[in-house]
mmCIF file as Biopython writes it, N, C-alpha, C and O atoms, coordinates in Angstrom:
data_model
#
loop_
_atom_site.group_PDB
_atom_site.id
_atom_site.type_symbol
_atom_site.label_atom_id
_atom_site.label_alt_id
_atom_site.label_comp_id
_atom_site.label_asym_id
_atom_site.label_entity_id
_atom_site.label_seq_id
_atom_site.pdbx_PDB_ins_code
_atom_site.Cartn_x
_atom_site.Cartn_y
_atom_site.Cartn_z
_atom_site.occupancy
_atom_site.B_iso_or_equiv
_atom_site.auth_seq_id
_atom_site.auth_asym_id
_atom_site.pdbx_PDB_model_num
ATOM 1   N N  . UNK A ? 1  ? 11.511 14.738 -0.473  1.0 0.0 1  A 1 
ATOM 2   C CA . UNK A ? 1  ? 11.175 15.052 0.884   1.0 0.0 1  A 1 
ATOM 3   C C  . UNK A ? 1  ? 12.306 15.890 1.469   1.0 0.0 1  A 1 
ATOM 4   O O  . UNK A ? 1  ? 13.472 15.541 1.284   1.0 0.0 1  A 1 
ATOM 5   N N  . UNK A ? 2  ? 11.964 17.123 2.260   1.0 0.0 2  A 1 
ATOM 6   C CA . UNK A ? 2  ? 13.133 17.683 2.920   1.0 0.0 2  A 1 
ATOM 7   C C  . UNK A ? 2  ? 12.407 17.811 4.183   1.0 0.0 2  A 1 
ATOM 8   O O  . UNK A ? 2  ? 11.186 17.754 4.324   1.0 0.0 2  A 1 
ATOM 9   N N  . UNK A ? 3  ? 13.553 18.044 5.349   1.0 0.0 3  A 1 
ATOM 10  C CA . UNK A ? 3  ? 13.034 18.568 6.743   1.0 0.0 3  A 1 
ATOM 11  C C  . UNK A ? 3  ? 12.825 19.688 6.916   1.0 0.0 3  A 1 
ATOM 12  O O  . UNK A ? 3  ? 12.684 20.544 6.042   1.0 0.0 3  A 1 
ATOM 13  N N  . UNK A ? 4  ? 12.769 19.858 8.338   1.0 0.0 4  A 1 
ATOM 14  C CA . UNK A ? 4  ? 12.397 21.469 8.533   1.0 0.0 4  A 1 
ATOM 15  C C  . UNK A ? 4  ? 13.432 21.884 7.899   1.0 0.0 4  A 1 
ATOM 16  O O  . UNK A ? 4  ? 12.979 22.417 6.886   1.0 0.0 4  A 1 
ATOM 17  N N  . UNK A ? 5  ? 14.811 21.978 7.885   1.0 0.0 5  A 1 
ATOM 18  C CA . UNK A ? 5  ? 15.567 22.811 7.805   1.0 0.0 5  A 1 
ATOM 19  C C  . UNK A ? 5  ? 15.908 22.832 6.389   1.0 0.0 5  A 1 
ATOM 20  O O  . UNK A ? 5  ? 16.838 23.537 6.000   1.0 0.0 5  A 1 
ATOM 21  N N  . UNK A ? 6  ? 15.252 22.138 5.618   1.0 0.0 6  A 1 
ATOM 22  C CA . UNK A ? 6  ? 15.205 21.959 4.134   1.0 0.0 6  A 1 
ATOM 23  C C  . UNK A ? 6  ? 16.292 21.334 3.495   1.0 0.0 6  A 1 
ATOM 24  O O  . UNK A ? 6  ? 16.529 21.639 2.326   1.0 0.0 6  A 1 
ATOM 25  N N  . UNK A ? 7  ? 16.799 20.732 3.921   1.0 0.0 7  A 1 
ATOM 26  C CA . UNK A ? 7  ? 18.260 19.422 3.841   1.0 0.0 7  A 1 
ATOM 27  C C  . UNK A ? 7  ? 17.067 18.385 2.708   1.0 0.0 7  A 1 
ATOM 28  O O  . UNK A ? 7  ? 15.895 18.359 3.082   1.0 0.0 7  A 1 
ATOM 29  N N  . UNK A ? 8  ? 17.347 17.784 1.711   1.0 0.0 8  A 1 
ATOM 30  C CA . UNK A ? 8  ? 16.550 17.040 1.489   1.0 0.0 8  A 1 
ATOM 31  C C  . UNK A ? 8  ? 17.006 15.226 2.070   1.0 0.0 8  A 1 
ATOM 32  O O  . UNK A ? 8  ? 18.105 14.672 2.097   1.0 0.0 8  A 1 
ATOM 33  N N  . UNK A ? 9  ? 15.928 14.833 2.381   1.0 0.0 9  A 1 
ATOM 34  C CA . UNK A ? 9  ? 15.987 12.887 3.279   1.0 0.0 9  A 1 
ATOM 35  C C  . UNK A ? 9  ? 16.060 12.194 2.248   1.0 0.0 9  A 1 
ATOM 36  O O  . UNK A ? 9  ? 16.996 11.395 2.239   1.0 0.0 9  A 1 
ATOM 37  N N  . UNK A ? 10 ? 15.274 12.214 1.192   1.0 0.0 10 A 1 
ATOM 38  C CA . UNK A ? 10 ? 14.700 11.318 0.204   1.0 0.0 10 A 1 
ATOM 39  C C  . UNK A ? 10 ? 14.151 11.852 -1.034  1.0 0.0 10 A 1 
ATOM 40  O O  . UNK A ? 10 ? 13.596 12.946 -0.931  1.0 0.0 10 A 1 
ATOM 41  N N  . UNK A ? 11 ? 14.194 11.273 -2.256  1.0 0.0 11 A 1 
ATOM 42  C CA . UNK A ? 11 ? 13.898 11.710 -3.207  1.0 0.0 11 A 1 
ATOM 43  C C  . UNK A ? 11 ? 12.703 10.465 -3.943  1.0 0.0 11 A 1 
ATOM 44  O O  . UNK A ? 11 ? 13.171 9.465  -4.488  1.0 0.0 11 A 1 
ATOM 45  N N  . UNK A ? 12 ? 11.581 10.623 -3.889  1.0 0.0 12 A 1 
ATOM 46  C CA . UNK A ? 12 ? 10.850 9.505  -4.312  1.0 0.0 12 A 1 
ATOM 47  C C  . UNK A ? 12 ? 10.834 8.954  -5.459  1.0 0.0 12 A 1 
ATOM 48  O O  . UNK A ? 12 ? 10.839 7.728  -5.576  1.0 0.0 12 A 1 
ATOM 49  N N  . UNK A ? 13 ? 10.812 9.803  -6.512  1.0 0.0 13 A 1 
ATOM 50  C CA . UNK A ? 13 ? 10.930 9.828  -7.950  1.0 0.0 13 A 1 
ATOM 51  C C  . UNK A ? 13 ? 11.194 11.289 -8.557  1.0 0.0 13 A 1 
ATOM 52  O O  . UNK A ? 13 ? 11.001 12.444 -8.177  1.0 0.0 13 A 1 
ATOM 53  N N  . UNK A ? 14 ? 11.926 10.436 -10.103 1.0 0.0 14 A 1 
ATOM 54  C CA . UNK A ? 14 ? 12.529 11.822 -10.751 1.0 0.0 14 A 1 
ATOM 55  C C  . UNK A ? 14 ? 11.811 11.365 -11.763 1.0 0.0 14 A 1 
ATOM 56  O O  . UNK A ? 14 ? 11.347 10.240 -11.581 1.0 0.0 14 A 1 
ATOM 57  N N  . UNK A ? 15 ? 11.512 12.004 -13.023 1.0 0.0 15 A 1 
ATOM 58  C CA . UNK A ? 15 ? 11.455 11.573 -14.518 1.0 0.0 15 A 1 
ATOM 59  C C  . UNK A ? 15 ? 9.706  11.919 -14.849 1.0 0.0 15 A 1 
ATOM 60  O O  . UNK A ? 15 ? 8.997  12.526 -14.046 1.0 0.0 15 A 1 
ATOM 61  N N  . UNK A ? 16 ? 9.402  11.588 -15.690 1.0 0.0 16 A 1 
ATOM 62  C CA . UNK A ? 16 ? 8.591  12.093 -16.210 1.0 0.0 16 A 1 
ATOM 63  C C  . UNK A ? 16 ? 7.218  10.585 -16.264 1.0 0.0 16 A 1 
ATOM 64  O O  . UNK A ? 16 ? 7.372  9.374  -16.424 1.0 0.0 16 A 1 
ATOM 65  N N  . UNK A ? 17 ? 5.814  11.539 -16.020 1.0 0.0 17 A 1 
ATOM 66  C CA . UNK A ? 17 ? 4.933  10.204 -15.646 1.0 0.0 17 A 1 
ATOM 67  C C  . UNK A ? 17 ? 3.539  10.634 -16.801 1.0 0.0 17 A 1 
ATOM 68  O O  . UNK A ? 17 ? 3.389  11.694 -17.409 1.0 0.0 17 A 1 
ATOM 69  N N  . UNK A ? 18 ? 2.621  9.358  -16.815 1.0 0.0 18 A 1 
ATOM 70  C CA . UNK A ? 18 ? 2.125  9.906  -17.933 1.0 0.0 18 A 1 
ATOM 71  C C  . UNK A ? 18 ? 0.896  10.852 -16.936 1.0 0.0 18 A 1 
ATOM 72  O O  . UNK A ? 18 ? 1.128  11.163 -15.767 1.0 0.0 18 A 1 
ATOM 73  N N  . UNK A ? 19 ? -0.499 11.237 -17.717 1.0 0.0 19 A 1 
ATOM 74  C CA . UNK A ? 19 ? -1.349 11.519 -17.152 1.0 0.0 19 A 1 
ATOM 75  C C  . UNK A ? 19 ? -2.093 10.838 -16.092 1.0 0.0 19 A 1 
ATOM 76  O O  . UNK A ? 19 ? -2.210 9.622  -16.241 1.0 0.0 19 A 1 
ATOM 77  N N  . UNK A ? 20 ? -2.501 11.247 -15.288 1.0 0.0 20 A 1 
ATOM 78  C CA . UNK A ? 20 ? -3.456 10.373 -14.571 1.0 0.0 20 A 1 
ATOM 79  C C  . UNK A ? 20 ? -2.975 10.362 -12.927 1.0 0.0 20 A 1 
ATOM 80  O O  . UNK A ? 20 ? -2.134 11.207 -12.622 1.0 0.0 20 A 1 
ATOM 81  N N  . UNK A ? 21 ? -3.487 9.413  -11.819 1.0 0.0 21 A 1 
ATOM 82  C CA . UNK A ? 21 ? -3.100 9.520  -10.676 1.0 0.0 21 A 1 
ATOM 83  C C  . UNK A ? 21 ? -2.357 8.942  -10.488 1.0 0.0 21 A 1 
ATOM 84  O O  . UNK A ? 21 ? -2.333 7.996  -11.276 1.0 0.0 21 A 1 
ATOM 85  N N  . UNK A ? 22 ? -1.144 8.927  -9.385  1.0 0.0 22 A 1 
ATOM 86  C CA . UNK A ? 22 ? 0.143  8.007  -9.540  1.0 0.0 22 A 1 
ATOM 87  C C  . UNK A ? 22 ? 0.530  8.234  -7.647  1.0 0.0 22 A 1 
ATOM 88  O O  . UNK A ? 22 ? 0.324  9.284  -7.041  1.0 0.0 22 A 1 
ATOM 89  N N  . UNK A ? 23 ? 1.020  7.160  -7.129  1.0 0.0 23 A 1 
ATOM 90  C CA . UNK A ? 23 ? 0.751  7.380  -5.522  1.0 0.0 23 A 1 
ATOM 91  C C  . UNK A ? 23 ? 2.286  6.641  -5.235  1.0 0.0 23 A 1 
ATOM 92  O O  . UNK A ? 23 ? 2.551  5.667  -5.939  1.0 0.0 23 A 1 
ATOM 93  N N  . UNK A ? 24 ? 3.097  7.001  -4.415  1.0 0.0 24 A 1 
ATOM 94  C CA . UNK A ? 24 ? 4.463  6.842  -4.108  1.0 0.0 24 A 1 
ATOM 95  C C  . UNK A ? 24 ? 4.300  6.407  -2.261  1.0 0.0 24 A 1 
ATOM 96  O O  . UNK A ? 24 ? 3.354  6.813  -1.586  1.0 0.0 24 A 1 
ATOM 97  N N  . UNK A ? 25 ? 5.281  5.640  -1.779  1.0 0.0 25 A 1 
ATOM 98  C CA . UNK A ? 25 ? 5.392  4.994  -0.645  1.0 0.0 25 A 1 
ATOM 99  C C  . UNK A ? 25 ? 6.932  5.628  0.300   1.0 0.0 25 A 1 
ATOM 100 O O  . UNK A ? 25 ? 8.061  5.191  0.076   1.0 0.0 25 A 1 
ATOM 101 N N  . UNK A ? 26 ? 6.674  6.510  1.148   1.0 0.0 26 A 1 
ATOM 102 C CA . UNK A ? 26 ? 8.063  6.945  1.515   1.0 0.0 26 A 1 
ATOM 103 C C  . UNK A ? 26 ? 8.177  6.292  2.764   1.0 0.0 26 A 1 
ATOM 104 O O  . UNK A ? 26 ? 7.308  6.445  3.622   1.0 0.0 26 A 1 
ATOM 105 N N  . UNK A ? 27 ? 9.484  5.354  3.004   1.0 0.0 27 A 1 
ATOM 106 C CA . UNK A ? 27 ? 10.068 4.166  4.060   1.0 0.0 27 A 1 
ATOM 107 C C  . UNK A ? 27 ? 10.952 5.527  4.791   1.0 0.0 27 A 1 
ATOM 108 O O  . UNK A ? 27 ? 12.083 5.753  4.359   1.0 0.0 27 A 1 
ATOM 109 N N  . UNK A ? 28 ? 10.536 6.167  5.602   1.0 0.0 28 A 1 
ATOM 110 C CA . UNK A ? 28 ? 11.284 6.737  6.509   1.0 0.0 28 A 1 
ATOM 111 C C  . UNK A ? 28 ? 11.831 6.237  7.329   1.0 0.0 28 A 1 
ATOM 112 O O  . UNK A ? 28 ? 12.564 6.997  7.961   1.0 0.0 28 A 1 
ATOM 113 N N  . UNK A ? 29 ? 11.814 4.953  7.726   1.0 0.0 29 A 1 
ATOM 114 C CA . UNK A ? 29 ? 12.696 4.262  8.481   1.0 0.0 29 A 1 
ATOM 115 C C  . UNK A ? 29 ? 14.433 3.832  7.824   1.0 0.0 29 A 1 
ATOM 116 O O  . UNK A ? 29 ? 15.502 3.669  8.412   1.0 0.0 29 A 1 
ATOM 117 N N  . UNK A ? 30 ? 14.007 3.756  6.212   1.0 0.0 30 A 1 
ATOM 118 C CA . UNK A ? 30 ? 15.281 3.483  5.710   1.0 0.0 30 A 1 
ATOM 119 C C  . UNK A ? 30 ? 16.213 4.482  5.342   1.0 0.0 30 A 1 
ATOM 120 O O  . UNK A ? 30 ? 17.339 4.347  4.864   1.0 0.0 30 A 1 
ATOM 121 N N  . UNK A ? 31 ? 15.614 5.452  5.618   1.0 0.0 31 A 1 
ATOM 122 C CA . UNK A ? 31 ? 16.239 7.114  5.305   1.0 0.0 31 A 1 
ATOM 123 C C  . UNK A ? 31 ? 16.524 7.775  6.206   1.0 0.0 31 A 1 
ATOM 124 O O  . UNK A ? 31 ? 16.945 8.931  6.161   1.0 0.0 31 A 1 
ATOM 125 N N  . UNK A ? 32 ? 16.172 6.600  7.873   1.0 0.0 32 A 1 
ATOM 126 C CA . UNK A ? 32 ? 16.993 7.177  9.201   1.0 0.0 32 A 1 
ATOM 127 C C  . UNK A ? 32 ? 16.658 8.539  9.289   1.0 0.0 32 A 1 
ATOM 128 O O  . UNK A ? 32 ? 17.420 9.503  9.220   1.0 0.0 32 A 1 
ATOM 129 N N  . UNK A ? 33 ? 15.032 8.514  9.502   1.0 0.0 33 A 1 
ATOM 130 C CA . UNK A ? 33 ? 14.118 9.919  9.279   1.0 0.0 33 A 1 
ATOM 131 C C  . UNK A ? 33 ? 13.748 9.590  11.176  1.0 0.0 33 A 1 
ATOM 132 O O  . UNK A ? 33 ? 13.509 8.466  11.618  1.0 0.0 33 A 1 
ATOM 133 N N  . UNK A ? 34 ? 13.782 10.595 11.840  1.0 0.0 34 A 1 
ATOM 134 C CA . UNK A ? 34 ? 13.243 10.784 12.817  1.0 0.0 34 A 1 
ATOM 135 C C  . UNK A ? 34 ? 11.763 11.443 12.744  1.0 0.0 34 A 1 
ATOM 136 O O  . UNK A ? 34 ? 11.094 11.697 11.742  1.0 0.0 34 A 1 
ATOM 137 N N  . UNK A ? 35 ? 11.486 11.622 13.993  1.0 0.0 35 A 1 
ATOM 138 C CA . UNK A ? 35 ? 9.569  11.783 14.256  1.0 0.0 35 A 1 
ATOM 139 C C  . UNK A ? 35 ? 10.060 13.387 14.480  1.0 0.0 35 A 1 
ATOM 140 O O  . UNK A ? 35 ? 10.933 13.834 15.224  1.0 0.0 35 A 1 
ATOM 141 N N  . UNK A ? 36 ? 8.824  14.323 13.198  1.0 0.0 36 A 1 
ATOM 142 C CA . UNK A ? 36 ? 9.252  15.669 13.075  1.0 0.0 36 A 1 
ATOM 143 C C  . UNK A ? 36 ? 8.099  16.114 11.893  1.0 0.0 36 A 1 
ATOM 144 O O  . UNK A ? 36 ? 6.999  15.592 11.715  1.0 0.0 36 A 1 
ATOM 145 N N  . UNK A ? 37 ? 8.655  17.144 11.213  1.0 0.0 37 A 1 
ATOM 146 C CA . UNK A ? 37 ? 8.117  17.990 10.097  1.0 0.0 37 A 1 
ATOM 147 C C  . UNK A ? 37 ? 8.806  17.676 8.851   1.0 0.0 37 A 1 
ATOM 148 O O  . UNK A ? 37 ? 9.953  17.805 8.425   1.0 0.0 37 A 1 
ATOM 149 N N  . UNK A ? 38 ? 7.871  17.291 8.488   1.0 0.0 38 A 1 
ATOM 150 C CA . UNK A ? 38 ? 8.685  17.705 6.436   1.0 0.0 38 A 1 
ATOM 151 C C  . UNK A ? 38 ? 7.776  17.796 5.524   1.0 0.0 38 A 1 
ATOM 152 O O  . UNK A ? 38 ? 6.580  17.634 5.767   1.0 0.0 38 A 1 
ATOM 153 N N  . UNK A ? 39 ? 8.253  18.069 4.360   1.0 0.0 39 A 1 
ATOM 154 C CA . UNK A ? 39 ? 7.509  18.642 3.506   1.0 0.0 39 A 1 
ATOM 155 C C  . UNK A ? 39 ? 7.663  17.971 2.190   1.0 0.0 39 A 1 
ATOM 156 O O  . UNK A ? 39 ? 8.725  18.175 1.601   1.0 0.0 39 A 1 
ATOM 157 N N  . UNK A ? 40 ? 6.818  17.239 1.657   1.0 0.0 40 A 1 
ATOM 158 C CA . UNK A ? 40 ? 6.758  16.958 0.014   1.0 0.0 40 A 1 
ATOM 159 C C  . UNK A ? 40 ? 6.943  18.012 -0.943  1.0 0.0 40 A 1 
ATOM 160 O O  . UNK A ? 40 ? 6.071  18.878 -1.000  1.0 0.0 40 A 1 
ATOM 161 N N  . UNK A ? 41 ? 7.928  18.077 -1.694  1.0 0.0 41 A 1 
ATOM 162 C CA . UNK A ? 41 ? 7.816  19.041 -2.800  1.0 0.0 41 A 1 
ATOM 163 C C  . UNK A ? 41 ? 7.747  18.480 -4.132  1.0 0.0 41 A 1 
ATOM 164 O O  . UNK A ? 41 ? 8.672  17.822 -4.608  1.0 0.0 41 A 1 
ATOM 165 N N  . UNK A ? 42 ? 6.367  18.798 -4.913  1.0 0.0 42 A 1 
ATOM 166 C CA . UNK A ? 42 ? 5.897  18.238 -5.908  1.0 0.0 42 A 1 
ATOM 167 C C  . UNK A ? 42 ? 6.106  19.330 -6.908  1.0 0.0 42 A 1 
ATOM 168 O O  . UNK A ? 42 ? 5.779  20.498 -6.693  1.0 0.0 42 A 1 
ATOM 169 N N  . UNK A ? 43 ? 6.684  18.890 -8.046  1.0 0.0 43 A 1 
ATOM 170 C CA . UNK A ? 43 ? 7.122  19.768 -9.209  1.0 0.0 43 A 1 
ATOM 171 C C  . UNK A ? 43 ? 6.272  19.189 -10.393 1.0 0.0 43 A 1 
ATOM 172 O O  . UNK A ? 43 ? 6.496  18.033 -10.753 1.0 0.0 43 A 1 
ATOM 173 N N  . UNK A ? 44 ? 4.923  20.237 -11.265 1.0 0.0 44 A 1 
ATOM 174 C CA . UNK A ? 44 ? 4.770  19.241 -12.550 1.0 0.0 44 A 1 
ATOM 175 C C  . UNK A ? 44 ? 4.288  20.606 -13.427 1.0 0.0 44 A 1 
ATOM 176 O O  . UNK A ? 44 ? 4.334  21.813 -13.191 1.0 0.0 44 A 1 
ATOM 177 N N  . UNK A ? 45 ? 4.017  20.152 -14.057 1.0 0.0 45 A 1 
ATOM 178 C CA . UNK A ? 45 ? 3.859  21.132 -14.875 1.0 0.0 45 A 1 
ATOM 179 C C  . UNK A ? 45 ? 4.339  22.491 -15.156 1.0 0.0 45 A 1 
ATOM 180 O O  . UNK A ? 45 ? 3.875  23.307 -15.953 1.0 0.0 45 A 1 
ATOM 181 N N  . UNK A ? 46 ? 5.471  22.610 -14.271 1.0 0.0 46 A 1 
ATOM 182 C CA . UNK A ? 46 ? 6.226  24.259 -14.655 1.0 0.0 46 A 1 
ATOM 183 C C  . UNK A ? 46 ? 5.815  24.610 -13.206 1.0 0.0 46 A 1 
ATOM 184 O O  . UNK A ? 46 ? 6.245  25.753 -13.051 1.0 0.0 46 A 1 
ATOM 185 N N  . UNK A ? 47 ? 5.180  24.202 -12.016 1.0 0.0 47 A 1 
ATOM 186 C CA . UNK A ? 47 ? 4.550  24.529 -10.838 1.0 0.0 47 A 1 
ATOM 187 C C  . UNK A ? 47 ? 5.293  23.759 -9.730  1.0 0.0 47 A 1 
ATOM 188 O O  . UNK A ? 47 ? 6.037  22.784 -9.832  1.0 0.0 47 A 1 
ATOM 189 N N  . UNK A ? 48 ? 4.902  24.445 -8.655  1.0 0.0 48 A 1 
ATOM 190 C CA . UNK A ? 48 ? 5.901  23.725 -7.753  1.0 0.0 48 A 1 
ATOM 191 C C  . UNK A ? 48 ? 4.694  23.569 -6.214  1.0 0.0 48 A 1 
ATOM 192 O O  . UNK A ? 48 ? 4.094  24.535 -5.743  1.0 0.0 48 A 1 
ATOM 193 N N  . UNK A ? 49 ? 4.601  22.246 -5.727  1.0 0.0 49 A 1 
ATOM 194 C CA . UNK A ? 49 ? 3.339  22.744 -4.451  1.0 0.0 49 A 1 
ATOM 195 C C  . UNK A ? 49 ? 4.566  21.865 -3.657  1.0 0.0 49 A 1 
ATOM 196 O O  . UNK A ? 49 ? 5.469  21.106 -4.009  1.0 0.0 49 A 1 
ATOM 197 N N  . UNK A ? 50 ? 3.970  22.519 -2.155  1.0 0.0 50 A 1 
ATOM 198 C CA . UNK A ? 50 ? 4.974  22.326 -1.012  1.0 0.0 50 A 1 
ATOM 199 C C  . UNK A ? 50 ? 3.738  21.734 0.056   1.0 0.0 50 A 1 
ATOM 200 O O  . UNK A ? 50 ? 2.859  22.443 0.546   1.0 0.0 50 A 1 
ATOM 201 N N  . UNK A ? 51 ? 3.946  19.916 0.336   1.0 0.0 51 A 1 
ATOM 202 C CA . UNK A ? 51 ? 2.851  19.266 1.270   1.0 0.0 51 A 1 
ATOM 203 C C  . UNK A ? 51 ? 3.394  19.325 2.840   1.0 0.0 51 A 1 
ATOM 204 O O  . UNK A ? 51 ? 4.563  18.940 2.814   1.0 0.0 51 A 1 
ATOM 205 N N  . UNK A ? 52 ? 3.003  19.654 4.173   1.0 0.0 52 A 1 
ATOM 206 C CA . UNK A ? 52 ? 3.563  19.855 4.878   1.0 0.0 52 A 1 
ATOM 207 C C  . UNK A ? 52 ? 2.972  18.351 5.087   1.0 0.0 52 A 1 
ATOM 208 O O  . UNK A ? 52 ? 1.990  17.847 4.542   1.0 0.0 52 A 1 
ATOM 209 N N  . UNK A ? 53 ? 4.049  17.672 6.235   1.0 0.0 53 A 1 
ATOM 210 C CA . UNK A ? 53 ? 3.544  15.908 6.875   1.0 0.0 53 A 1 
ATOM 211 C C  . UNK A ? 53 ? 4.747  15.889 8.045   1.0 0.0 53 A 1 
ATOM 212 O O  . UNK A ? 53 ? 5.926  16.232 8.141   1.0 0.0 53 A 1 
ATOM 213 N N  . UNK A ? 54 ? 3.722  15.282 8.861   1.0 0.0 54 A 1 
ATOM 214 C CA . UNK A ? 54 ? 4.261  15.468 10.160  1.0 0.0 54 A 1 
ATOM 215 C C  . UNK A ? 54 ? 4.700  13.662 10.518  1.0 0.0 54 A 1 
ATOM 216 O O  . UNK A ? 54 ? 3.695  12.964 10.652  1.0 0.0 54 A 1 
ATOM 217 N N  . UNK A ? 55 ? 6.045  12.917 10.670  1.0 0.0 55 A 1 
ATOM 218 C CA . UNK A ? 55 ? 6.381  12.183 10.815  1.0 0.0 55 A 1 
ATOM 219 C C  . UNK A ? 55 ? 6.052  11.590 12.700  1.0 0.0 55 A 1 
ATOM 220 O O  . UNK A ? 55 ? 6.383  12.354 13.607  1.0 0.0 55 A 1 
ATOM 221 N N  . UNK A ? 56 ? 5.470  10.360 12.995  1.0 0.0 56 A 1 
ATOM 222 C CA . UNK A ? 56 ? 5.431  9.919  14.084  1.0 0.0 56 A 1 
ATOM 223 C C  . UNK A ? 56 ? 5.628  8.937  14.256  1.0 0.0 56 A 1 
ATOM 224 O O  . UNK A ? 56 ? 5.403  8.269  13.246  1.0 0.0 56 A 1 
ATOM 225 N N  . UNK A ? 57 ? 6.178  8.034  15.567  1.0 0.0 57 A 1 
ATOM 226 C CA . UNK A ? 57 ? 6.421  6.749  16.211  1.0 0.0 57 A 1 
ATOM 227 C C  . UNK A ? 57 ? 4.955  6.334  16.285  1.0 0.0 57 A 1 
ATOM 228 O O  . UNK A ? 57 ? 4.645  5.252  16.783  1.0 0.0 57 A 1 
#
């Protein structure tokens, strides 16, 4: 996860997963994340997608 300004907050997982669907839980409260913009950046296959998510109280 990074913010707007692309600092990264949190890192959910690193390493390698098998096939199939796989779903992750990000505690922005413990990462002293304020209410804003950020962006998931998902890396797999040699590809890179960028999720925009908007944090709120």
């Amino acid at each position: 996860m990074v913010n707007i300004l692309g600092a990264q907050v949190a890192q959910l997982f690193s390493g390698e997963l098998s096939a199939g669907e796989h779903s992750f839980t990000w505690d922005a409260g413990k990462d002293a994340c304020t209410t804003g913009m950020y962006e998931c950046i998902v890396r797999m296959n040699g590809q890179v997608q960028r999720v925009g998510m908007m944090l709120s109280n």
